[in-house]
C-alpha positions as CSV (number, residue, x, y, z in Angstrom):
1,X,107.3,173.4,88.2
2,X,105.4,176.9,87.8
3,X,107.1,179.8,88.7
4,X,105.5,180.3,92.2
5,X,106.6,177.0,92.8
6,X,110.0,177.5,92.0
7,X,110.5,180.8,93.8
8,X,108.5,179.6,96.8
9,X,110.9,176.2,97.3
10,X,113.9,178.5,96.7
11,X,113.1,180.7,99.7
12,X,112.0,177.4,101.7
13,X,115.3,176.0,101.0
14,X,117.4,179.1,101.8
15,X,116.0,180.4,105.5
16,X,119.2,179.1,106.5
17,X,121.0,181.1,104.4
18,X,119.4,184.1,105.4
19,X,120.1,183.0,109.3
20,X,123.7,183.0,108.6
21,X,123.7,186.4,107.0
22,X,122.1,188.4,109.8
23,X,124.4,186.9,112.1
24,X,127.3,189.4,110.8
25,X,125.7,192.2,111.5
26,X,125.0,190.9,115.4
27,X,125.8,193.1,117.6
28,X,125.5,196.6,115.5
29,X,122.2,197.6,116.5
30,X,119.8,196.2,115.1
31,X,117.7,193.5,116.5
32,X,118.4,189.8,114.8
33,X,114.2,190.1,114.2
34,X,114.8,193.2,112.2
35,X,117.8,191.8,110.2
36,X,116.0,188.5,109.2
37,X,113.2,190.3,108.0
38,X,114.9,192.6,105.8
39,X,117.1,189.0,105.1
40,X,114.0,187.7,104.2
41,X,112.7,190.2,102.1
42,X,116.3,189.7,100.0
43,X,116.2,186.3,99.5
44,X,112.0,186.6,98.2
45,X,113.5,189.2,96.3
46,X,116.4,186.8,94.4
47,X,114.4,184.3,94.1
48,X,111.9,186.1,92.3
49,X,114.9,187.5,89.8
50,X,117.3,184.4,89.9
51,X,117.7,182.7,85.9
52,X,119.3,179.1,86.2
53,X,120.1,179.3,82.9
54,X,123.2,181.8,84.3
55,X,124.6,178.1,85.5
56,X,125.5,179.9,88.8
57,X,123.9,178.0,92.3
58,X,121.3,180.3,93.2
59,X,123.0,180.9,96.6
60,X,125.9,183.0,94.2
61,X,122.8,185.3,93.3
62,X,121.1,185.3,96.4
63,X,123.8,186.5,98.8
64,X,124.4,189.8,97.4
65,X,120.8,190.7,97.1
66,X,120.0,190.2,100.9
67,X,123.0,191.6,101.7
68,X,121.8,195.0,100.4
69,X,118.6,194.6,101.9
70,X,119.8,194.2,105.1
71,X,122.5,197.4,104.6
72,X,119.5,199.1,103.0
73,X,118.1,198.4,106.9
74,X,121.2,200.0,108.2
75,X,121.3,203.2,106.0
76,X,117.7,203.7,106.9
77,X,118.2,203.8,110.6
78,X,117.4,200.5,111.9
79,X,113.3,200.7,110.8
80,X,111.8,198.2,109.1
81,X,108.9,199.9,106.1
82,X,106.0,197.8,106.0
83,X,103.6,200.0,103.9
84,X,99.9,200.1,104.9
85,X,98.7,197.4,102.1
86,X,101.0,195.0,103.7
87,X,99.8,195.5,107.2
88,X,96.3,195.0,105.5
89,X,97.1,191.7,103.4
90,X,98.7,190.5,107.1
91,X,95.7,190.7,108.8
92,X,93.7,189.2,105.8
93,X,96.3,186.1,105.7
94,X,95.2,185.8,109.6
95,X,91.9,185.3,108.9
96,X,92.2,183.2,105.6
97,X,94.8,181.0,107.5
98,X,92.2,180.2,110.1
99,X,89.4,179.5,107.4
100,X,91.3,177.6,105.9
101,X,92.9,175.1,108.5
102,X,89.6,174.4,109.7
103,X,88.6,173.7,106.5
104,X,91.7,171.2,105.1
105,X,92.3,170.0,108.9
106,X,95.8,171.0,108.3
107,X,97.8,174.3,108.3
108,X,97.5,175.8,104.4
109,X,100.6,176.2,102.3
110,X,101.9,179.9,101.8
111,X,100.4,178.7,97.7
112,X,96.7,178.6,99.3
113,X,96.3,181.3,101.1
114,X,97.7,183.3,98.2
115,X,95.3,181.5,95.6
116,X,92.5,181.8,98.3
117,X,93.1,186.0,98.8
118,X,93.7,186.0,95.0
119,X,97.4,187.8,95.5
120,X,100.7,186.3,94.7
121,X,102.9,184.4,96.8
122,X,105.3,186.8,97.2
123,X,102.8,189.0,98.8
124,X,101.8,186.6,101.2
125,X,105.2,185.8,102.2
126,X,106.4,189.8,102.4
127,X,103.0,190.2,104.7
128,X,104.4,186.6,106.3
129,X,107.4,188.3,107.3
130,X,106.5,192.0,108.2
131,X,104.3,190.8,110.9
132,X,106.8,187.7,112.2
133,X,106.6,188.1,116.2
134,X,109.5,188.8,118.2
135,X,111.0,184.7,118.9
136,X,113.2,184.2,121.7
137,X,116.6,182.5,121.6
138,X,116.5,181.0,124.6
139,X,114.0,179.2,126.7
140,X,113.9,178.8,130.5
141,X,115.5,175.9,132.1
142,X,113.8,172.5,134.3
143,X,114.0,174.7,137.6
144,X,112.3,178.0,135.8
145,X,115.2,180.4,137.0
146,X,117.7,180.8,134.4
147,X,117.5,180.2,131.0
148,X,119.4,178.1,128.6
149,X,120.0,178.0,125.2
150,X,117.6,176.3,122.6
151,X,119.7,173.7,120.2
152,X,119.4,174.4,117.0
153,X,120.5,171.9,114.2
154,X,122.6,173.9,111.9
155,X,124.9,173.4,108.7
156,X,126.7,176.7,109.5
157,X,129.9,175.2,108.4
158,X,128.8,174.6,105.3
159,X,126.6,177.6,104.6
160,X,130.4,179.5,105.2
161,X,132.2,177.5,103.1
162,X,129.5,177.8,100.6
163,X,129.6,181.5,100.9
164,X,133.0,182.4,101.0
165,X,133.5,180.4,97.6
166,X,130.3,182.1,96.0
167,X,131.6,185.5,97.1
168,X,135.6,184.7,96.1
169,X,134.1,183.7,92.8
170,X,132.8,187.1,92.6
171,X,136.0,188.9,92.1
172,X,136.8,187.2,89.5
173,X,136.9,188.3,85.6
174,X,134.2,187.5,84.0
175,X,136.0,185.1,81.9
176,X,138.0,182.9,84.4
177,X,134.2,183.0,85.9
178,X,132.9,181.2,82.5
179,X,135.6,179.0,83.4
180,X,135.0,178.1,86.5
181,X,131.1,177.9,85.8
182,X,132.0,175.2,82.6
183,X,134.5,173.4,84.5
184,X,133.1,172.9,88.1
185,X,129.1,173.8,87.9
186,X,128.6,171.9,84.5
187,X,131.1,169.2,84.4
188,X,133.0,170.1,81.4
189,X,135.9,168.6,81.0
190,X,139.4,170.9,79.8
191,X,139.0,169.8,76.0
192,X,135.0,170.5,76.1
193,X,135.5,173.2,77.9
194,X,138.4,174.5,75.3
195,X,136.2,173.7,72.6
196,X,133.1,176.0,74.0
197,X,135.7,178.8,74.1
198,X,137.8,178.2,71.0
199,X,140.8,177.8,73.0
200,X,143.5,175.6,73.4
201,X,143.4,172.2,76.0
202,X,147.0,173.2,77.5
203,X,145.6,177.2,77.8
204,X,142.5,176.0,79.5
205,X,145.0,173.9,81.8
206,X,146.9,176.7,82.8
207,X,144.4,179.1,83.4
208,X,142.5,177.0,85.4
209,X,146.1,176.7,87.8
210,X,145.9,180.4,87.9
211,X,142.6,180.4,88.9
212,X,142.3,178.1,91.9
213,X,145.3,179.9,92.7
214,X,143.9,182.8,93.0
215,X,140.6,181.5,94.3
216,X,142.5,180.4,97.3
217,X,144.3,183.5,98.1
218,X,141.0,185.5,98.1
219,X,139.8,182.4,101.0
220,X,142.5,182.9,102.8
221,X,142.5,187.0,103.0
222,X,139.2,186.7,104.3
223,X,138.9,183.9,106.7
């Protein structure tokens, strides 16, 4: 898989992610649109950066990064920047995305309308995102008075749980991190993963005690 591949299935993949994100800063000001995009812009951002050979899930890397892009929102006053040659490429990707639907019969990849304007998929999905209409939560009921909320299939529950363990790993020393990373992202087992570090099995052992302690207590002061 190419690059643009890769980095376009990682932000496909991660949406979600992003969702879950804004929703922490509800409430503070800033409209949920504004969040996701700068959310979005984050997550194009880490997935454009993001080396698997670190071992780390990508979702470790990613968090932080749109995280600062959606403070960076908050810092700057609640305004999204879109420069002028995004609003361009926006309307360009309009145009292109018409040409091209009635040309496949189906709606073009994010991948062909950048290899059809020439740009990179990055720019696309930036232009994608800076001129995302305002979507409603809610839609209006049978009897067209009130309005109820829209379901929404969600993994929150796991996205969480997936994010407090990324973030408690974190905190940790770099080496109990190696640890960690050896032991439960690459299946080593204690003696392998002694070996790799020239250490003994029983030190491996006890450190790894340590560490889930610890893991746990940074859970707990947070949830």
């Amino acid at each position: 898989m190419d690059d643009k591949k890769r980095r376009e299935k990682l932000v496909e993949e991660n949406l979600r992610l992003v969702n879950h994100l804004c929703k922490r800063f509800s409430g503070r000001g800033i409209e949920y649109d504004d969040l996701y995009q700068a959310g979005s812009l984050g997550l194009v951002k880490a997935a454009t950066a993001f080396n698997e050979e670190l071992g780390f899930r990508f979702s470790t890397y990613a968090v932080p990064v749109i995280l600062g892009e959606i403070k960076r929102l908050f810092r700057d006053g609640g305004s999204v920047k879109v420069s002028r040659s995004i609003k361009e490429l926006s309307l360009k990707i309009a145009k292109e995305k018409v040409i091209l639907e009635n040309k496949l019969g189906v709606e073009p990849t994010v991948s062909q309308i950048a290899q059809s304007l020439g740009t990179d998929t990055q720019n696309v999905v930036e232009a994608l995102d800076a001129a995302r209409p305002t979507v409603s939560l809610t839609a209006l009921s049978d009897d067209g008075d009130k309005q109820t909320d829209i379901p929404v299939v969600s993994e929150e529950n796991e996205i969480e749980n997936r994010i407090m363990l990324d973030e408690a790993i974190a905190k940790l020393s770099y080496d109990e991190q190696t640890i960690v990373k050896l032991r439960f992202f690459k299946q080593f087992t204690q003696n392998e993963t002694a070996r790799k570090l020239n250490v003994s099995q029983v030190s491996i052992s006890r450190q790894e005690k340590k560490i889930l302690l610890k893991l746990r207590k940074i859970i707990n002061s947070v949830a």
